[in-house]
PLY file of the C-alpha trace (Angstrom):
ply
format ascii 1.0
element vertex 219
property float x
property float y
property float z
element edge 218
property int vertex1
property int vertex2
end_header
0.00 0.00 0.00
1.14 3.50 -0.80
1.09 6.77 1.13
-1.41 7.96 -1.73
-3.50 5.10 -1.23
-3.89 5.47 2.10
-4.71 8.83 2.27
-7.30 8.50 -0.74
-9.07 6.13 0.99
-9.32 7.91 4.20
-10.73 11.00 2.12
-12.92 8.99 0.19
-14.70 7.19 3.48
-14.87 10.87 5.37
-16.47 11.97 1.84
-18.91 9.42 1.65
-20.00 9.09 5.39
-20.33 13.41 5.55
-17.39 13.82 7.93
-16.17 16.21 4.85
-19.66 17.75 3.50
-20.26 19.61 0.32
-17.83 22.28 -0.69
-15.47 21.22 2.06
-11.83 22.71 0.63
-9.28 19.95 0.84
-5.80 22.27 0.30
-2.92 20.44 -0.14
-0.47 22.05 2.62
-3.28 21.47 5.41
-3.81 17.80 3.90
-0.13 17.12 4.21
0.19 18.90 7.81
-2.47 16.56 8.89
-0.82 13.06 7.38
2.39 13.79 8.25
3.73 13.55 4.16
5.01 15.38 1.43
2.15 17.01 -1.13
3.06 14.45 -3.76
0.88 11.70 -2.51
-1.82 14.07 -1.78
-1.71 15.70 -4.97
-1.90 12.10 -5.96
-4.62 11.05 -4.16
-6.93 14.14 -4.98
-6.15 13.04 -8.53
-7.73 9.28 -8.36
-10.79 11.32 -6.24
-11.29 13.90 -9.52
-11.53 11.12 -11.47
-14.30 9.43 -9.62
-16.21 13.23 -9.43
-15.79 13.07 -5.52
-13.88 15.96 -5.72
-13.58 19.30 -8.16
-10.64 21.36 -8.39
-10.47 25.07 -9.09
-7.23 26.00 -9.94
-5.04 28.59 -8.01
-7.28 28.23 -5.43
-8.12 24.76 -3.98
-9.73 21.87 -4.75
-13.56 21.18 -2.99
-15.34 17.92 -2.24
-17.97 17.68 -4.45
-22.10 17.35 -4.20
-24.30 15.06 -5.81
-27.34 16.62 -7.94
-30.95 15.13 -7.53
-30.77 15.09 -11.10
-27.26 12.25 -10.82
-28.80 10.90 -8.14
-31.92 10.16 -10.25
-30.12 8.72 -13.25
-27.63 6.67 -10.78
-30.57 5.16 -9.27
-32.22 4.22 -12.03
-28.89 2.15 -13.48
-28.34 0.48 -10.10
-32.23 -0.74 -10.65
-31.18 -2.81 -13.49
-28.04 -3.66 -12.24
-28.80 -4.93 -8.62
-31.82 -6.87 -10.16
-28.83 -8.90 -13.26
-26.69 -9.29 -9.59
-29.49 -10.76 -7.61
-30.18 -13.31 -10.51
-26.66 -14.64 -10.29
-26.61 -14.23 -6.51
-29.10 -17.09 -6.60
-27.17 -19.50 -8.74
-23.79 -18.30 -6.96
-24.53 -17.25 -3.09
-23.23 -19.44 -0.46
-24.97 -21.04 2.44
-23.19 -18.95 4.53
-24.86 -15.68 2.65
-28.18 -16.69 2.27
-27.91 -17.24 6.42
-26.45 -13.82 6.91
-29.66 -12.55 4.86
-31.72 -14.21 6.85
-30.03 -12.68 10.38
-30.24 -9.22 8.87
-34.14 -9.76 7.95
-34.86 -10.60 11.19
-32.48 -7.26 12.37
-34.59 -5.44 10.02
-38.00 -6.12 11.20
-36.56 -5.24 14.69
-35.81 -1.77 13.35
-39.87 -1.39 11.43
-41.38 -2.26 15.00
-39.21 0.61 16.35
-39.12 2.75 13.58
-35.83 3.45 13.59
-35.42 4.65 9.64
-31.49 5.22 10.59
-30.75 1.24 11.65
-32.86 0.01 8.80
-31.04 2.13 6.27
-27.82 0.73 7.50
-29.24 -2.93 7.62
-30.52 -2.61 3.94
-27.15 -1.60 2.65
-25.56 -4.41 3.97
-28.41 -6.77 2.62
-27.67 -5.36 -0.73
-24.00 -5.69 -0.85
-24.22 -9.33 0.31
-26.23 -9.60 -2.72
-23.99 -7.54 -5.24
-20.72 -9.86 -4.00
-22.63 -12.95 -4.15
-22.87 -12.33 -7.91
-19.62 -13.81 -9.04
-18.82 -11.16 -11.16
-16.37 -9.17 -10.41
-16.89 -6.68 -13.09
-20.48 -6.37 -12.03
-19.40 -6.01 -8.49
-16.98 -3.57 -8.94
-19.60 -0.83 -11.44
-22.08 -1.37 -8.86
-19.63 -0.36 -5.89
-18.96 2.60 -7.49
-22.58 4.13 -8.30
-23.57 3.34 -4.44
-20.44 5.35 -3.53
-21.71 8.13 -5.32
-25.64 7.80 -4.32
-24.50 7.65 -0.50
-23.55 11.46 -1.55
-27.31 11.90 -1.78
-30.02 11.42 0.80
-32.07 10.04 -1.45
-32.23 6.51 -0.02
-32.83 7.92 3.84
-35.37 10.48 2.68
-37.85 7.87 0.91
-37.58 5.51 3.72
-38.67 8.67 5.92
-42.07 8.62 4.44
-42.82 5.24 5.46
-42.04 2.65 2.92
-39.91 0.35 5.17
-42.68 -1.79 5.81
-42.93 -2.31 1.88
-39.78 -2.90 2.01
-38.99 -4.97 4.70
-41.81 -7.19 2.68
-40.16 -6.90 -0.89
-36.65 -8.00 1.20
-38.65 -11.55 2.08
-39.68 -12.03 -1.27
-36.11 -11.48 -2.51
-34.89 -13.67 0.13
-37.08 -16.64 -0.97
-36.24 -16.49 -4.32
-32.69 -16.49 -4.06
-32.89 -19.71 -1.32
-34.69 -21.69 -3.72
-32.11 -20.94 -6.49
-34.56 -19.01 -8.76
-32.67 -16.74 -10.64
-35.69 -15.02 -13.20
-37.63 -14.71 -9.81
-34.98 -12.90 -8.16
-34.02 -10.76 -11.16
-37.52 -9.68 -10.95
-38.26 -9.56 -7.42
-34.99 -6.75 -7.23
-36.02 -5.29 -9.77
-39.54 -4.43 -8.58
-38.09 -3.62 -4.80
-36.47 -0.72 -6.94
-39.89 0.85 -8.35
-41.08 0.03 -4.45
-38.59 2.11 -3.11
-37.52 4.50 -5.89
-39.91 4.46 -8.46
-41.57 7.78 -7.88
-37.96 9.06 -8.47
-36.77 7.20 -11.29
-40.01 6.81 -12.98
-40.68 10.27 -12.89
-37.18 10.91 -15.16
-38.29 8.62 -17.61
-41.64 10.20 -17.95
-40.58 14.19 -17.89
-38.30 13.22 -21.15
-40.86 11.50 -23.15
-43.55 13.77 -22.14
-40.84 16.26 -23.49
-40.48 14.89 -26.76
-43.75 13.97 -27.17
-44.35 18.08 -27.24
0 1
1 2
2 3
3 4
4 5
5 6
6 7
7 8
8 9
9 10
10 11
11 12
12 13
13 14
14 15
15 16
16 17
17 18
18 19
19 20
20 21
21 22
22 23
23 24
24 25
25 26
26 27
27 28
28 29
29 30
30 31
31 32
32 33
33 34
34 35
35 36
36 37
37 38
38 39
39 40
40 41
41 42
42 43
43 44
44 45
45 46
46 47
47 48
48 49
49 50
50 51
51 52
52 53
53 54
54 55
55 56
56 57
57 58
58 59
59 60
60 61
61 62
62 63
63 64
64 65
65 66
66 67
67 68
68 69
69 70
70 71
71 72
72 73
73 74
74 75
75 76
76 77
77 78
78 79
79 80
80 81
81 82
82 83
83 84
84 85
85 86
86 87
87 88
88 89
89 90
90 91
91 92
92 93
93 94
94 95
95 96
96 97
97 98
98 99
99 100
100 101
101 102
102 103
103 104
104 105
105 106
106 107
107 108
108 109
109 110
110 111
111 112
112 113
113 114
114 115
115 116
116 117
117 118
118 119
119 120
120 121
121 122
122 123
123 124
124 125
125 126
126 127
127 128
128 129
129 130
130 131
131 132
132 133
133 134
134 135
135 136
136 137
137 138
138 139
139 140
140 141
141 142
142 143
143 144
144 145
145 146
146 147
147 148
148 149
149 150
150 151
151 152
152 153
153 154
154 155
155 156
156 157
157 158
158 159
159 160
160 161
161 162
162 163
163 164
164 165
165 166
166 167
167 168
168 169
169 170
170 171
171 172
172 173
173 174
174 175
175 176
176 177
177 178
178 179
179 180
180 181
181 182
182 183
183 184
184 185
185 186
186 187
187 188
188 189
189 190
190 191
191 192
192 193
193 194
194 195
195 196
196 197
197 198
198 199
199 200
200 201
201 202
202 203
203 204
204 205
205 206
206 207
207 208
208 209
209 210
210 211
211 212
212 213
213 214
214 215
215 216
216 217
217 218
């Protein structure tokens, strides 16, 4: 592991978790203070962060972590639709015993979290459930595009903000369905139960995107 390496993934958690919000300058002469380095490897790490639009760099001045539009977060969640529900049709010809148990622990974690309403818990539990499911799909390719679109939608509060108006029960119910499917080693079935937990859950959001352009051309 490199200095730069290190460093960019320190930034990139603090980024994603909101330890460093929106606009946040990250200088180069502070960053190095604070790790203890030359400002090679943080010029280098600010580099690999650019190129994955974490980060935007005015020059002569510094460079800022970045925000994510509703509009990006719209089109990313409408790709990770399609995308988690091709992963969770391999996940149920490739998912280990040992996976389909730890589903099975966090559904029961989840419904916890609905009795209680605790939105924050459940949020976290679902984003677990989902990676299991992304990793399980052996497809490394697959995993990797879908890591890097739910780094960028944690930017947005998209996710927290719809379970806020109540759907966790739907949720929690789609999650069961999902569950079943993949136990049973029915890939269509699980395709298509993921792919409907999206329009559940985000459907209002992605939906309305598709709609507002064809409406548009339509005129």
């Amino acid at each position: 592991m490199t200095v730069a390496n290190d460093i960019y993934k320190i930034l990139k958690s603090e980024i994603i978790d909101g330890t460093l919000s929106q606009d946040t300058p990250l200088r180069e002469i502070e960053l190095a203070k604070r790790f203890g380095c030359s400002r090679t490897p943080i010029r280098e790490a600010l580099q690999w962060l650019s190129s994955e639009n974490l980060v935007r760099s005015i020059p002569n001045t510094a460079t800022f972590v970045s925000g994510l539009s509703w509009e990006t977060a719209r089109e990313i969640f409408s790709i990770r639709q399609v995308l988690e529900a091709y992963a969770a049709g391999l996940a149920a010809i490739f998912m280990s015993y040992e996976n389909k148990s730890k589903l099975e622990d966090l559904y029961h974690e989840m419904e916890k979290c609905v009795e209680s309403q605790d939105t924050d818990e459940y949020g976290r539990l679902d984003e677990i459930f989902h990676e299991i499911i992304n990793d399980s799909c052996d497809n490394q390719q697959l995993i990797q595009i879908i890591s890097s679109l739910n780094d960028k939608a944690k930017l947005s509060k998209l996710r927290q903000d719809l379970y806020g108006t109540g759907r966790m029960d739907e949720s929690l119910r789609d999650h069961r369905r999902i569950i079943d499917s993949i136990k049973n080693n029915k890939p269509k079935q699980a395709n298509q139960e993921l792919l409907t937990h999206g329009q559940n859950i985000f459907g209002e959001v992605t939906q309305a995107h598709i709609l507002e352009i064809y409406t548009e051309n339509e005129d």
